[in-house]
The first five atom37 places (N, CA, C, CB, O) and aatype in JSON, in Angstrom:
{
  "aatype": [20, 20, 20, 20, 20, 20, 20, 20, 20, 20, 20, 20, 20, 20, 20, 20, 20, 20, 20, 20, 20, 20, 20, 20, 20, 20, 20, 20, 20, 20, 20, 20, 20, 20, 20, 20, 20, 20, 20, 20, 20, 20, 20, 20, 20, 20, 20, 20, 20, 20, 20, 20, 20, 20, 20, 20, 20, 20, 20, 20, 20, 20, 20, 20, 20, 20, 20, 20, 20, 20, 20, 20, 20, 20, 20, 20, 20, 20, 20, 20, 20, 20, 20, 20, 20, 20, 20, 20, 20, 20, 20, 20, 20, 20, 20, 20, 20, 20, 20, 20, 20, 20, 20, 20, 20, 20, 20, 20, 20, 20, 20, 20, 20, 20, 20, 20, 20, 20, 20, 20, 20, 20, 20, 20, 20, 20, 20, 20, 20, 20, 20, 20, 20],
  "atom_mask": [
    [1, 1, 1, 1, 1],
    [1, 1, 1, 1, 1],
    [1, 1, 1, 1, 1],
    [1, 1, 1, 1, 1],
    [1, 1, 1, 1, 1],
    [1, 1, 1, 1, 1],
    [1, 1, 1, 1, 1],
    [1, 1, 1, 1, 1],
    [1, 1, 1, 1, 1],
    [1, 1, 1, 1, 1],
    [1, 1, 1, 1, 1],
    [1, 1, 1, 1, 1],
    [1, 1, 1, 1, 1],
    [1, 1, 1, 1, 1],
    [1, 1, 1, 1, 1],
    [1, 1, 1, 1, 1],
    [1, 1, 1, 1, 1],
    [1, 1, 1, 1, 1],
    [1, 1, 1, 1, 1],
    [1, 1, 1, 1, 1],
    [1, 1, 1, 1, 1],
    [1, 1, 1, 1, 1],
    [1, 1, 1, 1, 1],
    [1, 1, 1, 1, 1],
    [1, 1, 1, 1, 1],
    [1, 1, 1, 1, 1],
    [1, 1, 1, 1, 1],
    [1, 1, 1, 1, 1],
    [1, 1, 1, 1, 1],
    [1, 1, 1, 1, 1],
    [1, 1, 1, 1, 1],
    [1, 1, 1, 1, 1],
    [1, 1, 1, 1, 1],
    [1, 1, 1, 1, 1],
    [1, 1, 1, 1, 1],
    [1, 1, 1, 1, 1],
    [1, 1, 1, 1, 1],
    [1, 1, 1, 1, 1],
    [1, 1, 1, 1, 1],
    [1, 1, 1, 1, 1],
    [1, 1, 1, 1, 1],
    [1, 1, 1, 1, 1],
    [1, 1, 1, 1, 1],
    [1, 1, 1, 1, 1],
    [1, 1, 1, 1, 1],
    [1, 1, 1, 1, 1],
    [1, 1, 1, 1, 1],
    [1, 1, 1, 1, 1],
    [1, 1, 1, 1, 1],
    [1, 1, 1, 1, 1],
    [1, 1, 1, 1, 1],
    [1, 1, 1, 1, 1],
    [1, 1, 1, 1, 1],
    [1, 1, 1, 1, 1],
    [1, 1, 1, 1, 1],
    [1, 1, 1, 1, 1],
    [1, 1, 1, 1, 1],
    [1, 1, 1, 1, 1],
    [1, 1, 1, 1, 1],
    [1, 1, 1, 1, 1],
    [1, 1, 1, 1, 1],
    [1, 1, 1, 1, 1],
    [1, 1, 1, 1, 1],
    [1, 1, 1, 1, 1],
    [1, 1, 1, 1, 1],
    [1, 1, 1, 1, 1],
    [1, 1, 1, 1, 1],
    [1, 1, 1, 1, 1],
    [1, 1, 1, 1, 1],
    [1, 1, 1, 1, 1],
    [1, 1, 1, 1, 1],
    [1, 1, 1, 1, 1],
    [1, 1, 1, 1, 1],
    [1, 1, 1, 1, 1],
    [1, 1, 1, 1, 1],
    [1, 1, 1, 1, 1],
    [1, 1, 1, 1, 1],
    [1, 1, 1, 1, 1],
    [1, 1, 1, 1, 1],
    [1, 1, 1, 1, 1],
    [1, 1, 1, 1, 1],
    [1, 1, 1, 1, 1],
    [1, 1, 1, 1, 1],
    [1, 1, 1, 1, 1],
    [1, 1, 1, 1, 1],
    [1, 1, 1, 1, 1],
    [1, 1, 1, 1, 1],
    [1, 1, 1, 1, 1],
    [1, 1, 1, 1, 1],
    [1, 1, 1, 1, 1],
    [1, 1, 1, 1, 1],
    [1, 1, 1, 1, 1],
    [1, 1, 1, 1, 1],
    [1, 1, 1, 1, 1],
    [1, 1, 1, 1, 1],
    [1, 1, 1, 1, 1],
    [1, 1, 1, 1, 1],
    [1, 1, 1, 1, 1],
    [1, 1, 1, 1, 1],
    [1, 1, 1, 1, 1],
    [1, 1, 1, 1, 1],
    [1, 1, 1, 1, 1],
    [1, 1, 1, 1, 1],
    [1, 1, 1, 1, 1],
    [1, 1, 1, 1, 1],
    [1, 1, 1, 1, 1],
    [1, 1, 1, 1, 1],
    [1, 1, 1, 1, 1],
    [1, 1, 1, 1, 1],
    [1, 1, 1, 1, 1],
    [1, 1, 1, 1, 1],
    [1, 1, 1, 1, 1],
    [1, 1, 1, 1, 1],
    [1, 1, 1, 1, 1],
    [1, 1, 1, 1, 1],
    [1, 1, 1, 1, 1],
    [1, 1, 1, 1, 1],
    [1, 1, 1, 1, 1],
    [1, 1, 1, 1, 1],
    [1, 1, 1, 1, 1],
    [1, 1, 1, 1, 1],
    [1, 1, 1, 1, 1],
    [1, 1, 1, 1, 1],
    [1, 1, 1, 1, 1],
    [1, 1, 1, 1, 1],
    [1, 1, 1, 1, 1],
    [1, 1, 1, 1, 1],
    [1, 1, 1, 1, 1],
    [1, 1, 1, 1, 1],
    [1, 1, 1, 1, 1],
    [1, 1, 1, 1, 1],
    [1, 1, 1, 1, 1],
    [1, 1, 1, 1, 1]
  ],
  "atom_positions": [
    [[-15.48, -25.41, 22.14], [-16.27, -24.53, 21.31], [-16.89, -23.45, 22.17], [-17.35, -25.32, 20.54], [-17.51, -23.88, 23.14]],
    [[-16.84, -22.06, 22.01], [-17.31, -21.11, 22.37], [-18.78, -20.66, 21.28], [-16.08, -20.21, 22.46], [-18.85, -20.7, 20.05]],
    [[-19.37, -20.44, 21.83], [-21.05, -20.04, 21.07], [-21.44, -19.24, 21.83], [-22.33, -21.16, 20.91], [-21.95, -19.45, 22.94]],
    [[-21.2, -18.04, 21.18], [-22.49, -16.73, 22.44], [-23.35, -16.18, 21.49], [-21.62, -14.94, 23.43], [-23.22, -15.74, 20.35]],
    [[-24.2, -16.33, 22.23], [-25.98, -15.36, 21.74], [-26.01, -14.53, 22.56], [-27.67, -16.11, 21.87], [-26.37, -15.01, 23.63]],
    [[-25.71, -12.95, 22.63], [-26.19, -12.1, 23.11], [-25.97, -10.72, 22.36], [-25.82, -12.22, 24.29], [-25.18, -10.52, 21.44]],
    [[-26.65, -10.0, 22.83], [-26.71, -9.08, 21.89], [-25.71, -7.64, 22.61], [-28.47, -8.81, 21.56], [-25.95, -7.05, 23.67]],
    [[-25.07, -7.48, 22.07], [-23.94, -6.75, 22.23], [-23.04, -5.95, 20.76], [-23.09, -7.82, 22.98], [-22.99, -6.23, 19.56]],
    [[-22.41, -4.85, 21.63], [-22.19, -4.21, 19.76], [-20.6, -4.08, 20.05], [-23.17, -2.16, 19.12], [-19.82, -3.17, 19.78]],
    [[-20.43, -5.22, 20.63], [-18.4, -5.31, 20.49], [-17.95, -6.44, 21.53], [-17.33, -3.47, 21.16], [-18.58, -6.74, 22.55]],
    [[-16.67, -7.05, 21.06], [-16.08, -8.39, 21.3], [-15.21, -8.02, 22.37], [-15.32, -9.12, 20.06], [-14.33, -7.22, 22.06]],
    [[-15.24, -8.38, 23.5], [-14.45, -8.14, 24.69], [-13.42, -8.64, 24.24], [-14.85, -8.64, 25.99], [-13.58, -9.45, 23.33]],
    [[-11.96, -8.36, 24.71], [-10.36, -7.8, 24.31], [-9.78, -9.47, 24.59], [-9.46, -6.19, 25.67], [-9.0, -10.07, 23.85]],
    [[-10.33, -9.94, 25.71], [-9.96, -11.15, 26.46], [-10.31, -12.34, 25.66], [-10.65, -11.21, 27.82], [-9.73, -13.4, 25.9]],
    [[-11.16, -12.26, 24.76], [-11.82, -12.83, 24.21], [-10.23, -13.3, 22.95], [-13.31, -11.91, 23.87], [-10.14, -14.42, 22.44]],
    [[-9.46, -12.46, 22.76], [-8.2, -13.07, 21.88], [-7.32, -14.01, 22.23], [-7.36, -12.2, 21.56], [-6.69, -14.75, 21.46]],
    [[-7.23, -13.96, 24.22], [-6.32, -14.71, 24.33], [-6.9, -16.19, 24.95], [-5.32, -13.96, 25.09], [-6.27, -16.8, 25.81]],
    [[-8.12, -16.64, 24.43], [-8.71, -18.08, 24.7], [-8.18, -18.77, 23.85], [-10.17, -18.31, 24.64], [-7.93, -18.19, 22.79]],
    [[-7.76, -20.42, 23.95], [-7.38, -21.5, 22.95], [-8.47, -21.75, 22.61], [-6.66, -22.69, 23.31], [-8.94, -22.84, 22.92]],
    [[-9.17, -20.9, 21.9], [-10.57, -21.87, 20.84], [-9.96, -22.35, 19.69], [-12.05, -20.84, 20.13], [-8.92, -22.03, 19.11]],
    [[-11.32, -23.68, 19.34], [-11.07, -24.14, 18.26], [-11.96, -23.66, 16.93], [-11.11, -25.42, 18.53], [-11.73, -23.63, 15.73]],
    [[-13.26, -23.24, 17.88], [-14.72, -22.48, 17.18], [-14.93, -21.51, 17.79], [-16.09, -23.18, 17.2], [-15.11, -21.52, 19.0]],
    [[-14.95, -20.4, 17.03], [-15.74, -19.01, 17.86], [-16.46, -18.85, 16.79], [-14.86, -17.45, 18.39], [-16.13, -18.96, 15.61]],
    [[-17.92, -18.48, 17.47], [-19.22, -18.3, 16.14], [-19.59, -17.3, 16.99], [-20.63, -19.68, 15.66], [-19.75, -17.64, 18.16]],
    [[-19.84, -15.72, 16.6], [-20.39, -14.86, 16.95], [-21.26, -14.39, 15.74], [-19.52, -14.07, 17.52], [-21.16, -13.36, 15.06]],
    [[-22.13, -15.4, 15.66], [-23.01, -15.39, 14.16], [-24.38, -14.38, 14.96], [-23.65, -17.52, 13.39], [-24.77, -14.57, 16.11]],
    [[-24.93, -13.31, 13.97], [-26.21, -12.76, 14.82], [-25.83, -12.3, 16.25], [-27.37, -13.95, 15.01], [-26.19, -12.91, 17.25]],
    [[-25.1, -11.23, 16.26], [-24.97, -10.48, 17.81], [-24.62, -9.21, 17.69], [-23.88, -11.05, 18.8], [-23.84, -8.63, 18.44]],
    [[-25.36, -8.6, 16.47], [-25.44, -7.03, 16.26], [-24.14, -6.23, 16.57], [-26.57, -6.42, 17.21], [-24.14, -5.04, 16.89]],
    [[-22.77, -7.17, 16.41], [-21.54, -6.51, 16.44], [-21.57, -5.49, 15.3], [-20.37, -7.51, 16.32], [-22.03, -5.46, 14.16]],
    [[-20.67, -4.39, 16.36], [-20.83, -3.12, 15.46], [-19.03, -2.73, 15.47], [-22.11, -1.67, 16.31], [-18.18, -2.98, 16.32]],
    [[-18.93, -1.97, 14.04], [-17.3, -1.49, 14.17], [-16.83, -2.73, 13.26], [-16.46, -1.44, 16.04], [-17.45, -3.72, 12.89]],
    [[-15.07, -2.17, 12.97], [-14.58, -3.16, 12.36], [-14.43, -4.39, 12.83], [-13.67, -2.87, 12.02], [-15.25, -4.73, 13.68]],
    [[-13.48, -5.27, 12.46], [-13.59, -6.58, 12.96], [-12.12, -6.32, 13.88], [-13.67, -7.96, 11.65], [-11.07, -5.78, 13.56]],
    [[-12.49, -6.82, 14.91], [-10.86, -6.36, 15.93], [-10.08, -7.45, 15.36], [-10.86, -6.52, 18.06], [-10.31, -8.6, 14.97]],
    [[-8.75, -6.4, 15.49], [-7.78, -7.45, 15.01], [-7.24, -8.55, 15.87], [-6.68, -6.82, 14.56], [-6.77, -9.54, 15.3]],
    [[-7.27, -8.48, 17.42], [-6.7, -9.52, 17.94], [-7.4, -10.9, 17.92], [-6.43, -9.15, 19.13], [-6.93, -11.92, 18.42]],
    [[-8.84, -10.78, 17.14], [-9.16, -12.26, 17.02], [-8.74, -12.86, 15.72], [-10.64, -12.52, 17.19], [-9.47, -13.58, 15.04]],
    [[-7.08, -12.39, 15.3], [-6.86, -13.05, 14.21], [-5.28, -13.51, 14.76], [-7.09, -12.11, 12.73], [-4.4, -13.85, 13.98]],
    [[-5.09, -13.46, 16.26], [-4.24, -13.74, 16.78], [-4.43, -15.53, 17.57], [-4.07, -12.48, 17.56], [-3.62, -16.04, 18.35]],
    [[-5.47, -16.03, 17.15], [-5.62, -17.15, 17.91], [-5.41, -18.06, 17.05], [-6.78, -17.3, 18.58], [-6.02, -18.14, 15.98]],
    [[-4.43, -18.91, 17.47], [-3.33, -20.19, 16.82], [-3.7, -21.67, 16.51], [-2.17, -20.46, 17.84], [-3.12, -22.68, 16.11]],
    [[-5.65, -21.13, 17.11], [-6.12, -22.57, 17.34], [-6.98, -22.6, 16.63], [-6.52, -23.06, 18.57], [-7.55, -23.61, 16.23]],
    [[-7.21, -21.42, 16.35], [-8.94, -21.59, 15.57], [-8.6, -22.1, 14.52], [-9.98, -20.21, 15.14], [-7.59, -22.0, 13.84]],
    [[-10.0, -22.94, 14.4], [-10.43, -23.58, 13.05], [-11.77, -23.19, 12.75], [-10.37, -25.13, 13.04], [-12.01, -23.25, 11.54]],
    [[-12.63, -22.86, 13.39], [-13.86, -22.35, 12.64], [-13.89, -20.32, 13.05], [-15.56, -23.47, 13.45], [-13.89, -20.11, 14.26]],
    [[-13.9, -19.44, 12.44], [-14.5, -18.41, 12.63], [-15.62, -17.68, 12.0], [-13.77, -17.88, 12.65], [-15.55, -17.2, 10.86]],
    [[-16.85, -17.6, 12.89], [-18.32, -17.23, 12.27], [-18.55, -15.88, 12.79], [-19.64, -18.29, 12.73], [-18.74, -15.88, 14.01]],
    [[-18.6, -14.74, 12.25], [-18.43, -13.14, 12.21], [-19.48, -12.87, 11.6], [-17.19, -12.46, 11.52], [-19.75, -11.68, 11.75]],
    [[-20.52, -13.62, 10.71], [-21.13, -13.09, 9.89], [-22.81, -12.99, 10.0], [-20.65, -13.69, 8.88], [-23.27, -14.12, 10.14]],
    [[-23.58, -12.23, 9.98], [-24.72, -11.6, 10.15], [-24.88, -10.29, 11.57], [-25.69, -12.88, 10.29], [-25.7, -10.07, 12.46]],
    [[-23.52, -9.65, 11.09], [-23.73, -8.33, 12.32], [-23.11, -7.21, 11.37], [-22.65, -8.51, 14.16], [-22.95, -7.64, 10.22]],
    [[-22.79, -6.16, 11.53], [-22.87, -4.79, 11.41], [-21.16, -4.41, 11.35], [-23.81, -4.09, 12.76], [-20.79, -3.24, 11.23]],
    [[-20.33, -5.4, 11.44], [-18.78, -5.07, 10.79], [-18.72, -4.09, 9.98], [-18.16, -6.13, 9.99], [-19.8, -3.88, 9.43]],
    [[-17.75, -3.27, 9.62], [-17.38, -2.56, 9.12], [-15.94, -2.43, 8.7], [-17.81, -1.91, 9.63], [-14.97, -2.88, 9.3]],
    [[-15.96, -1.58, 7.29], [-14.0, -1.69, 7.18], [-13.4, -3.01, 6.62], [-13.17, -1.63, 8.88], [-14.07, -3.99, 6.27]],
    [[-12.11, -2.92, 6.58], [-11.4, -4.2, 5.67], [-11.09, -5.07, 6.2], [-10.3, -4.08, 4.99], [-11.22, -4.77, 7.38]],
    [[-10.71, -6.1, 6.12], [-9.8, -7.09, 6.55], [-8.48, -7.17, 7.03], [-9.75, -7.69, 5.8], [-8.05, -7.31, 5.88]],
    [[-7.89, -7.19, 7.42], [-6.67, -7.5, 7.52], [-5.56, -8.33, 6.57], [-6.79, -7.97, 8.49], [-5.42, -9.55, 6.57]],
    [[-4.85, -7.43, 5.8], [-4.1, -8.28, 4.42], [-3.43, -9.56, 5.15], [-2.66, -7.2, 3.48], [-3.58, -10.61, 4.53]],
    [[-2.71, -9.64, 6.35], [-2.27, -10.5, 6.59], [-3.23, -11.32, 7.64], [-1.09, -10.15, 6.85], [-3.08, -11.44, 8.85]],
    [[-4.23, -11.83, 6.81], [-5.56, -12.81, 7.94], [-5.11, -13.74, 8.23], [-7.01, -13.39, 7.43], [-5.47, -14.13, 9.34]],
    [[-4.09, -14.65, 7.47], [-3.78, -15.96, 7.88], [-2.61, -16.01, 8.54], [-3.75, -16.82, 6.86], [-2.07, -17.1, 8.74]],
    [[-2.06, -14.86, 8.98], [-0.33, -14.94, 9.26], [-0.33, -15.71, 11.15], [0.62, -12.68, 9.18], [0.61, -16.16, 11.81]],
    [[-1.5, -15.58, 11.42], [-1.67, -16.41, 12.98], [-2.53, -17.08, 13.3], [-1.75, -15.76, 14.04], [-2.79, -17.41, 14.46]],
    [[-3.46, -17.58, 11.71], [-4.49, -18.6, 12.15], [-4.12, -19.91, 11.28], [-6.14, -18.05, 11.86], [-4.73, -20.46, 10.37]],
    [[-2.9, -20.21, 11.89], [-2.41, -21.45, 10.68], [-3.21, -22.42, 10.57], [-1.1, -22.22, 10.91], [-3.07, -22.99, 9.49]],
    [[-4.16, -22.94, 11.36], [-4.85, -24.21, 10.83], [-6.41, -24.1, 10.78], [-4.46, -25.45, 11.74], [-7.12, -25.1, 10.86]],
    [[-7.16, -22.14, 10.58], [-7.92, -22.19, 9.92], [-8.92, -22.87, 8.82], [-7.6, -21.74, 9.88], [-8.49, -22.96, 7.67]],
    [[-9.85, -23.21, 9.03], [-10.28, -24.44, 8.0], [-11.51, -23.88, 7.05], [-10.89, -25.94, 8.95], [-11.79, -24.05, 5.86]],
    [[-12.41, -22.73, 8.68], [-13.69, -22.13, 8.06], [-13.55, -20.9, 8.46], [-15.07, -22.68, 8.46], [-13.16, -20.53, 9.56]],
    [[-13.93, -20.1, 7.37], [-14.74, -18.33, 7.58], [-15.53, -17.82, 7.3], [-14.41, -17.36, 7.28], [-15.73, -17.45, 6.14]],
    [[-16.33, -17.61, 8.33], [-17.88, -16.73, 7.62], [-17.99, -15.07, 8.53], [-19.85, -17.98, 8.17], [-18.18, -14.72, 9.69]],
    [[-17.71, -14.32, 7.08], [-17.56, -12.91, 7.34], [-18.76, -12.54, 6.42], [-16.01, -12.2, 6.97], [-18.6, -11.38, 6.03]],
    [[-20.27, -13.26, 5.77], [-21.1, -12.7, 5.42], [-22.05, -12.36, 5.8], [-21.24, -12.95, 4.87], [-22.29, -12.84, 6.91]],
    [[-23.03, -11.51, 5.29], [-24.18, -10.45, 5.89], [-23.21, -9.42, 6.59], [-25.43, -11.2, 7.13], [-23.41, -9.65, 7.78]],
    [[-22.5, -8.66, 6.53], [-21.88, -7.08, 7.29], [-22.28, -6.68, 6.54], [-20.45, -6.5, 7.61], [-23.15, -7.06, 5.77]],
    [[-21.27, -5.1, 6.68], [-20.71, -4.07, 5.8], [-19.27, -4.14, 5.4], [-20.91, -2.84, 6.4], [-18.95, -3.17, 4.71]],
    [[-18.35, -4.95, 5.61], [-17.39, -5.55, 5.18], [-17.11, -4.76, 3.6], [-17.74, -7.13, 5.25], [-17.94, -4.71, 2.69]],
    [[-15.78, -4.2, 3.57], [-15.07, -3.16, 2.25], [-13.86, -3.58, 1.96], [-14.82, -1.54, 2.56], [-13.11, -4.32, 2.6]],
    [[-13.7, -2.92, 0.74], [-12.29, -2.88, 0.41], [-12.1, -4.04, -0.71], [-11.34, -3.1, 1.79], [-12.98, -4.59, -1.36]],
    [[-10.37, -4.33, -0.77], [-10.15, -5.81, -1.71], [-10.33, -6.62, -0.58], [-8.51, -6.17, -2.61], [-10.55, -6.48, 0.62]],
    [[-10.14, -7.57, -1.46], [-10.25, -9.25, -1.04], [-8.67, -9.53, -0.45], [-10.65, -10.48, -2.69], [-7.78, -9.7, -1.28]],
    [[-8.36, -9.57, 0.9], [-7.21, -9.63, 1.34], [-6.31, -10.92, 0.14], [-7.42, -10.02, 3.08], [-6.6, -12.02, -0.34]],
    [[-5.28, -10.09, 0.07], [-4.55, -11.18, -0.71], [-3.8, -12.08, -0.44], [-3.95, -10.85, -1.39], [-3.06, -12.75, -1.17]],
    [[-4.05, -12.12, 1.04], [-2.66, -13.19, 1.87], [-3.9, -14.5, 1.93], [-1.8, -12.45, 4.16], [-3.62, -15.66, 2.23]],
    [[-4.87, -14.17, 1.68], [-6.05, -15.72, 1.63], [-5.28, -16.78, 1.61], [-7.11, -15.99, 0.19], [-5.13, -17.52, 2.58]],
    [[-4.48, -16.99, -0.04], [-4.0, -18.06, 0.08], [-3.1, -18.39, 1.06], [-3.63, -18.29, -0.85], [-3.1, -19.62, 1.11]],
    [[-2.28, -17.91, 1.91], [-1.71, -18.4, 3.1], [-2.7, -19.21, 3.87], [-1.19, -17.3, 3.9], [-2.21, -19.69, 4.9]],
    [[-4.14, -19.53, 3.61], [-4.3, -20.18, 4.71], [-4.98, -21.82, 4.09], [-5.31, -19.17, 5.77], [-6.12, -22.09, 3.72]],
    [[-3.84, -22.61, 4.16], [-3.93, -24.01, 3.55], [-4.62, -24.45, 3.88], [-3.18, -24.82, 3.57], [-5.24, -24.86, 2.9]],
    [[-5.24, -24.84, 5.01], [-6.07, -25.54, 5.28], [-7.42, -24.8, 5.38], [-5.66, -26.18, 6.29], [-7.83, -24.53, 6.5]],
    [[-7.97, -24.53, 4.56], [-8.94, -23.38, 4.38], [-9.72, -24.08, 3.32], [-8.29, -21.83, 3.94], [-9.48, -23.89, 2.13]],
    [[-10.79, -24.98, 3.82], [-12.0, -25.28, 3.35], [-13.52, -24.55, 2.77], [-12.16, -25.86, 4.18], [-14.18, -24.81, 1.76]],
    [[-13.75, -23.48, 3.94], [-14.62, -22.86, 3.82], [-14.56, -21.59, 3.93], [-15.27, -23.25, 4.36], [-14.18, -21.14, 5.01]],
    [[-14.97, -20.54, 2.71], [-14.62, -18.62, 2.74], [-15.89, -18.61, 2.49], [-13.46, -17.57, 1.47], [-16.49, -19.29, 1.66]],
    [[-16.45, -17.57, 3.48], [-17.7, -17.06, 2.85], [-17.99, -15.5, 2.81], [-18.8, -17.68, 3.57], [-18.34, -15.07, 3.91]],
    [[-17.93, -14.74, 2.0], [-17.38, -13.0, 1.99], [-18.98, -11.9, 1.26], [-15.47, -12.85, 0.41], [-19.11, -10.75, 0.85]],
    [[-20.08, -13.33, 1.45], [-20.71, -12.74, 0.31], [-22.14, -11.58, 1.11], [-21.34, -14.27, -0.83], [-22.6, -11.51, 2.25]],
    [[-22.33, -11.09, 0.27], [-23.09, -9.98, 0.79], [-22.63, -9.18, 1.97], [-24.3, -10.44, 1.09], [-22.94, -9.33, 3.15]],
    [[-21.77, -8.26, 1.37], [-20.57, -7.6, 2.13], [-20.83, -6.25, 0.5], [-18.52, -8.98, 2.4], [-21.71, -6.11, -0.35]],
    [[-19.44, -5.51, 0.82], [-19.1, -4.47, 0.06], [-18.17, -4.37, -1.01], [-18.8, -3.75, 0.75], [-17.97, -3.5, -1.86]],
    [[-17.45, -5.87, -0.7], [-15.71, -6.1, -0.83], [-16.03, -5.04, -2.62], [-14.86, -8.65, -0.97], [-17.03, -4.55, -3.12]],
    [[-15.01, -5.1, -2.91], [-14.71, -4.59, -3.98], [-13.56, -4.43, -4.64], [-15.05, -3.77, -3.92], [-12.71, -4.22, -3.78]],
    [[-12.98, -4.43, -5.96], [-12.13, -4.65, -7.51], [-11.89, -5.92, -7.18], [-10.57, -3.71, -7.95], [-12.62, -6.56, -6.42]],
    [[-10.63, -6.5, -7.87], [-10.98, -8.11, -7.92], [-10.37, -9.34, -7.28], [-10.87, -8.48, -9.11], [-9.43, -9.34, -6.48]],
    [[-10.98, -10.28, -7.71], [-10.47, -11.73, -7.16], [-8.96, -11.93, -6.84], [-10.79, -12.81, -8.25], [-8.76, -13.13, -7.04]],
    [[-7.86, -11.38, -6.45], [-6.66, -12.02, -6.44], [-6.45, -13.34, -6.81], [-6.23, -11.92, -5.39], [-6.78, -14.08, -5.89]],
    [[-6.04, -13.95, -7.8], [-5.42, -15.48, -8.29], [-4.8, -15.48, -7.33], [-4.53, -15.82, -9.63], [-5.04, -16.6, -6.88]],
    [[-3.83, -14.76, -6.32], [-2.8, -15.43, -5.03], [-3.87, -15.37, -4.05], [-1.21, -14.45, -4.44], [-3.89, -16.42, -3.4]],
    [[-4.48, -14.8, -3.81], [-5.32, -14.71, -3.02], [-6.45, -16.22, -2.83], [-5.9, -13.42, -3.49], [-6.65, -16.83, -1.78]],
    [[-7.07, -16.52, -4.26], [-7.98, -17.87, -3.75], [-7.59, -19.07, -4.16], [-9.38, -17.89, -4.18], [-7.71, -20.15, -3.59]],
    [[-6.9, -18.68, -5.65], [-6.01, -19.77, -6.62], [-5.45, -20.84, -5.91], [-4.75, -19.12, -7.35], [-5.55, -21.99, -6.34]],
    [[-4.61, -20.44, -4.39], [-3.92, -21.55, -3.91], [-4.05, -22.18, -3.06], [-3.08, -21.47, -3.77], [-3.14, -22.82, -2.53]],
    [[-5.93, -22.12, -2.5], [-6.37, -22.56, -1.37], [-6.77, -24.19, -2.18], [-7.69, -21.46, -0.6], [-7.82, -24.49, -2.76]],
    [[-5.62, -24.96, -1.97], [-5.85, -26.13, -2.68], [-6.98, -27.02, -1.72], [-4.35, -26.92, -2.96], [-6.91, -28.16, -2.19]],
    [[-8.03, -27.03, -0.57], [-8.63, -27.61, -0.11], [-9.85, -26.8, 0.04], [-8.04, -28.09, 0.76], [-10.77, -27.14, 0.79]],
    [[-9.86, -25.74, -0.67], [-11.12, -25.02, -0.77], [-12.33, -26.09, -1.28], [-10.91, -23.71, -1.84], [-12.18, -27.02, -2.08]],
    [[-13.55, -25.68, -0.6], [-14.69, -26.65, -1.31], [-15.77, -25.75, -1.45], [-15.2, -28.04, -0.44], [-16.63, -25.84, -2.32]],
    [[-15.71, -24.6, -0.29], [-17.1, -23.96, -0.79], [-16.76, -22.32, -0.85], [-18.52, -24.33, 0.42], [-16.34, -22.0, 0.26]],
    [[-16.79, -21.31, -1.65], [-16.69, -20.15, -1.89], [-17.85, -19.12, -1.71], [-16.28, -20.19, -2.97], [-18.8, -19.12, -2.49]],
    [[-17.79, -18.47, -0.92], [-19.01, -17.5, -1.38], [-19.19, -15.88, -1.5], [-19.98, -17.8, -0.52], [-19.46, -15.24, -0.49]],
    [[-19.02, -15.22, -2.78], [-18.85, -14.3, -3.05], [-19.92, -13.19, -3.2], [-18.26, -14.54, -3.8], [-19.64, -12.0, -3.05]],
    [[-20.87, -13.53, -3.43], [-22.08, -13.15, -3.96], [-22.64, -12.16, -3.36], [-22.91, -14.06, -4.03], [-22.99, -12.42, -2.21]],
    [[-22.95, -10.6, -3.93], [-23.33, -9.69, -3.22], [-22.39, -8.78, -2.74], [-23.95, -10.16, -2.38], [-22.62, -8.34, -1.61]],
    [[-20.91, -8.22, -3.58], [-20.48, -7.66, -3.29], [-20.23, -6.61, -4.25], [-19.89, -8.2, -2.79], [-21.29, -6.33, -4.81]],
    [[-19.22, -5.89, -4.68], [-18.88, -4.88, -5.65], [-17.6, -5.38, -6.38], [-18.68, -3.46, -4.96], [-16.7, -4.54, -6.39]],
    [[-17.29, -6.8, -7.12], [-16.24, -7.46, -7.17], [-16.05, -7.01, -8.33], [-16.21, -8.78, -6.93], [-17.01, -6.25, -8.48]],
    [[-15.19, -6.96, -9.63], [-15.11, -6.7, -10.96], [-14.52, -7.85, -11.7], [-14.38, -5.52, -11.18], [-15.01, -8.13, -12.79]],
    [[-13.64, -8.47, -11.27], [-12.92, -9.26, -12.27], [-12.13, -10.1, -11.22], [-11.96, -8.35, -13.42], [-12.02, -9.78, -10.04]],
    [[-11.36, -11.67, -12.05], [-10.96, -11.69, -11.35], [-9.72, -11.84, -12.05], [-11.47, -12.29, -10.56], [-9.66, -12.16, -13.24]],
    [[-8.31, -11.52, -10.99], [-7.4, -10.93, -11.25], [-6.27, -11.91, -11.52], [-7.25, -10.05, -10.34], [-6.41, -12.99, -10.96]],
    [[-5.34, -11.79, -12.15], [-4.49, -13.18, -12.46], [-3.15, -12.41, -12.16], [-4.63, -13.99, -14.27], [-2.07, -12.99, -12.24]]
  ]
}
């Protein structure tokens, strides 16, 4: 498990190619979008992004290199856009948390519909409209 507290406004590059299982960069005034190479790590199972200053969308294909993803917390940013629709690619995906963010139009059914081990959702606080079938 990796855990850093410091206050910094961006994720060093090196930081993609560690075998973590947890990276929590919860509260560390990260600024900018969310870099994409920390969606390149094959190991993670927990990722905590949420209470800093993100910006911008997601990446449609989030799960295409975090196959055994379990948790995500991308809330408290500025986080935009839809709700990536490749979500459901990630099966083993227990915990989404997206809420108090920007996201905006709607829920993709492929998107959360097929996270058959989902238990906790959290949407709340965004610009969502409907959700979409």
């Amino acid at each position: 498990m990796l855990k850093i507290i410091w206050q910094t406004e961006e994720i060093p590059k090196e930081m993609g190619n560690l075998q973590l299982e947890i990276l929590s960069l919860y509260d560390n005034s990260l600024k900018g979008p969310v870099p994409l190479f920390l969606f390149n790590m094959s190991y993670l199972k927990v990722m905590d992004l949420s209470k800093n200053e993100l910006y911008g969308s997601l990446p449609d294909n989030i799960c295409q290199s975090l196959p055994i993803i379990q948790e995500m917390y991308f809330g408290l940013n500025q986080l935009s856009g839809p709700i990536p629709s490749k979500f459901g690619t990630c099966k083993e995906l227990g915990i989404l948390s997206l809420g108090d963010n920007s996201f905006s139009g709607g829920v993709p059914q492929t998107s959360i519909g097929n996270l058959t081990k989902l238990r906790e959702l959290y949407l709340g606080k965004n610009k969502l409209t409907e959700y979409e079938s």
